[in-house]
N, C-alpha and C positions, 0 to 999 in steps of 0.2 A: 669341801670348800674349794674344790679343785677353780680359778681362776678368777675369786675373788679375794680380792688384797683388803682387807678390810679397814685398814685407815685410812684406803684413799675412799674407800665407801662410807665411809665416816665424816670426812670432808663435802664429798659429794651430795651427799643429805644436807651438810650443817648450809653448804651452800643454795641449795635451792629453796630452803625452809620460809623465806620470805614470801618465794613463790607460791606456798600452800594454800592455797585458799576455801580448802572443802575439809571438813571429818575426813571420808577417804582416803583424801592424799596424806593426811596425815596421820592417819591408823596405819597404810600403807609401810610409809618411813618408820613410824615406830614398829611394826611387827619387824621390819626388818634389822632394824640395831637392835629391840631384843635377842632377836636371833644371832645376831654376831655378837650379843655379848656374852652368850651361852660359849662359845667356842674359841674368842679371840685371847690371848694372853694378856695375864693382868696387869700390864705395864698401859693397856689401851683399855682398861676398863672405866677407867677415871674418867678421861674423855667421853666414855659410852654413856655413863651415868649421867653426865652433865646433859649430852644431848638427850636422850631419853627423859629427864627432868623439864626442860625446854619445850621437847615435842608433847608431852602430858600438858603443860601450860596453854600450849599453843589451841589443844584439841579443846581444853576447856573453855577459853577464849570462844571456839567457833562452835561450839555446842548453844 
């Protein structure tokens, strides 16, 4: 995980998430915070989870 900080990757997602407009971009985001949630310490998993819930909503939404 060498030079990703994963909270502010966390933010950075939560923050463009309006911007999503297609499945892709939003499979996209979600393959990536599941992947950080495999690995980030449990103090950020909370937050992972909420987004991850969100970005599922979102994908079903544009489905």
């Amino acid at each position: 995980m060498s030079g990703v900080t994963p909270y502010i990757t966390l933010e950075q997602i939560a923050a463009r998430m309006q911007d999503m407009n297609t499945c892709e971009a939003v499979n996209e985001a979600l393959d990536e915070v599941e992947y950080l949630f495999e690995v980030i310490p449990p103090e950020l998993q909370d937050p992972a989870e909420t987004l991850i819930a969100q970005l599922r909503e979102k994908l079903k939404n544009l489905e």
